[in-house]
Steps between C-alpha positions, in 0.01 A plus 500: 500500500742317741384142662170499647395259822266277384477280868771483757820411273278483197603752249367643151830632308407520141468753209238759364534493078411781292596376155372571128600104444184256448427248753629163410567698177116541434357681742509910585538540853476916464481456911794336557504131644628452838754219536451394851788260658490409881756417811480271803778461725570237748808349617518491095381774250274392214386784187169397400486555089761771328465750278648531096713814426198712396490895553813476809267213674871292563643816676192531710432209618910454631448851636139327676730207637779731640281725678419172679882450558457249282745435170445228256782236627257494846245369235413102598215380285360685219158407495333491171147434456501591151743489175397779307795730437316826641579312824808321445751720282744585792591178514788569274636731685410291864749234426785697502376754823345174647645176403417335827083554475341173425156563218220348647231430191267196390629200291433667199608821600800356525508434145429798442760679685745281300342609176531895591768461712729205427475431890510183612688478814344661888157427359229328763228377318126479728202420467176537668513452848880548545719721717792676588581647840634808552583548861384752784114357399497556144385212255392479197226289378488418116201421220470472162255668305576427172392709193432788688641572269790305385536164598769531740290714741551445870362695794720566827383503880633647769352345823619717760365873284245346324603622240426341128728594210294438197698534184295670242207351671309855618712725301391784326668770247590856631716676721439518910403839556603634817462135728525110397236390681158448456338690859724791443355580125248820495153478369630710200755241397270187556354552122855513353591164682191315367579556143829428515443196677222412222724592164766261687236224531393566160836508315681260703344283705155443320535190301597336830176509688464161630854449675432843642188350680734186560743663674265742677366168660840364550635811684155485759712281739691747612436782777560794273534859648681672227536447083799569363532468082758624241288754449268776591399562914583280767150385621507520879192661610332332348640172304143337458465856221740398246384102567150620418560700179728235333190214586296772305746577276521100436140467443474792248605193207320235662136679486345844426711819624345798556159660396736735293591511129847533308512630150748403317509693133664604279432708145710588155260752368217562734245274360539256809503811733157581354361128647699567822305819539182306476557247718635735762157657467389170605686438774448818640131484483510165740760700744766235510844593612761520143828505444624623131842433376611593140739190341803574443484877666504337826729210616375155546575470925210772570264371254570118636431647829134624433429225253606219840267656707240597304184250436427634186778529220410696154774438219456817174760484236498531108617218280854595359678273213229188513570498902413668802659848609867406558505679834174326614599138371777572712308579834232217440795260514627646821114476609554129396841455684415647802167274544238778522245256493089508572431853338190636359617623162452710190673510216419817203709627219525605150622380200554563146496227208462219763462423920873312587489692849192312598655124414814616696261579840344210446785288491653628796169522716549123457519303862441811697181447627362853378110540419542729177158658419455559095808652326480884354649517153417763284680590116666830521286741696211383772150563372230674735351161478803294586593766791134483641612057513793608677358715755225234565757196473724691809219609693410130541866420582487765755171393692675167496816599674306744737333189680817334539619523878860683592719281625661798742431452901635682783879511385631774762850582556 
């Protein structure tokens, strides 16, 4: 893809990513993650976020900015809403190409940027309400949004466009297929763009709820016609789209999600599987949408997805070495760290010459705000009797989170 118009001298010119790496090192991105960087020119040039050498994203973004008849010593301000090195890597290699650009970040950005970096010199530190004037019209408008999601978050305005440039702020994983922007994405690819955008929420944004709201409020002053984040489309049919699913997306660990129910489980020899089968019955018998994911066969990002949205969370796992399932333990505490809060929940498993796995959900349920009906623990294999107090146990669950209202409204593109 060369550089894309955005609004008159308003330019996308940033990099598709197919990788096998992990996301911050964590997370599969199996469609790619799209590493979006932006131009305006005035009578001065300013880039608007980099890229990191990832999959040839340097070499395509310089071959972006040239087929502007632009090269990196025409570079002014670097603008950089946000630290994180998916966004900032080329920096090494723009002070050499572009000694002369000045790096526009927050106070503690600036810190940061010295901390990655070592740069200390042609730094402007802003803060809310601050500006820099680019000629011919173009100015940008500054505001922090801290913790959305580092601390060092900023937002950037351009008044004449209308354009906002929101960091990781609206970003989702996955490549753009076939058009950056929001009005020019087909009906077929609209499903693909929501989950994305959810597993991003989910695995990186999540535990950061309430400065998202913050800043959604903070960024209402201005007259915004498109969105422009690090990642994912460029919202300008309809900006008020992405707005709406991150307030929802926000909300999802403040109250109930949706009337739907993630399984989480997880079995050594097939005892547990037998209660899972049961309580399936259960849930099935109530008609309540379910998601099943097997721990560890499937990575933690899709499960965290399901289990964020969903209002009802069920947790299955055996007891292994006095403890719960390794590979479970492991996803409860990312259920912890991530703040999946105010969940209807289950727990069931099996054990052998005593229950560990059950003291370990307990203890990291704590402070989450999840109404856990009566445990399932069974030794070694599930009686008919104990199955029958599963089924019954999740059909009660289910009629629960069937009454609970979905939090999705009109959200088109």
């Amino acid at each position: 893809m060369k550089a894309i118009t955005i609004a008159k001298d308003v330019y996308w010119v940033g990099a598709n990513v197919h990788t096998e790496d992990l996301f911050e090192g964590i997370w599969p991105i199996p469609h790619g993650v799209a590493l979006n960087s932006y131009v305006v020119k005035g009578r001065e040039n300013a880039i608007v976020e980099l890229v990191r050498e990832w999959g040839g994203a340097s070499h395509v973004l310089i071959e972006n900015l040239n087929s502007l008849k632009i090269s990196p010593e025409d570079i002014n301000y670097v603008i950089l809403n946000h630290l994180e090195p998916d966004h900032t890597g080329l920096i090494y290699l723009s002070k050499s190409i572009a000694p002369q650009a000045k790096f526009v970040t927050t106070e503690k950005g600036a810190r940061l940027l010295e901390g990655f970096y070592g740069i200390t010199e042609n730094v402007i530190e802003v803060k809310t309400g601050d500006e820099i004037n680019l000629g011919n019209g173009k100015k940008f408008i500054f505001t922090e949004i801290p913790n959305v999601h580092w601390p060092e978050t900023m937002a950037t305005y351009e008044i004449d466009s209308k354009v906002l440039f929101t960091g990781d702020a609206f970003g989702a994983f996955g490549v753009h297929q076939g058009s950056i922007f929001d009005d020019e994405t087909p009906e077929i690819h609209k499903q693909y763009w929501e989950e994305e955008t959810l597993r991003y929420y989910s695995n990186i944004i999540s535990m950061f709820s309430s400065s998202v709201l913050k800043g959604i409020d903070e960024l209402k002053r201005f007259d915004t016609r498109v969105i422009a984040p690090s990642h994912g489309l460029v919202w300008r049919g309809n900006p008020q789209a992405i707005i709406n699913k991150y307030v929802r997306y926000s909300n999802y660990n403040r109250d109930l999600g949706e009337p739907e129910i993630c399984i989480a489980w997880g079995s050594m020899y097939g005892n547990t599987e037998v209660m899972l089968n049961a309580i399936l019955k259960g849930i099935a018998s109530v008609g309540v949408p379910v998601h099943v994911h097997r721990v560890p066969n499937e990575d933690p990002s899709f499960i965290l997805s399901d289990a964020y949205k969903s209002a009802g969370l069920i947790i299955g796992c055996p007891t292994y070495e006095y403890s719960m399932f390794p590979p479970m333990k492991y996803f409860m505490e990312l259920l912890k760290k991530k703040s999946i809060k105010y969940k209807k929940v289950l727990y069931f498993g099996s054990y052998g010459w005593s229950g560990g796995a059950q003291k370990d959900f307990e203890k990291l349920s704590e402070n989450m705000n999840w109404d856990i009906s009566e445990s399932i623990t069974f030794k070694g294999h599930p009686t008919p009797e104990e199955c029958e107090k599963g089924e019954t146990v999740a059909i009660k669950l289910a009629d629960e989170v069937k009454k609970i209202p979905s939090k999705i409204k009109n959200e088109e593109y």
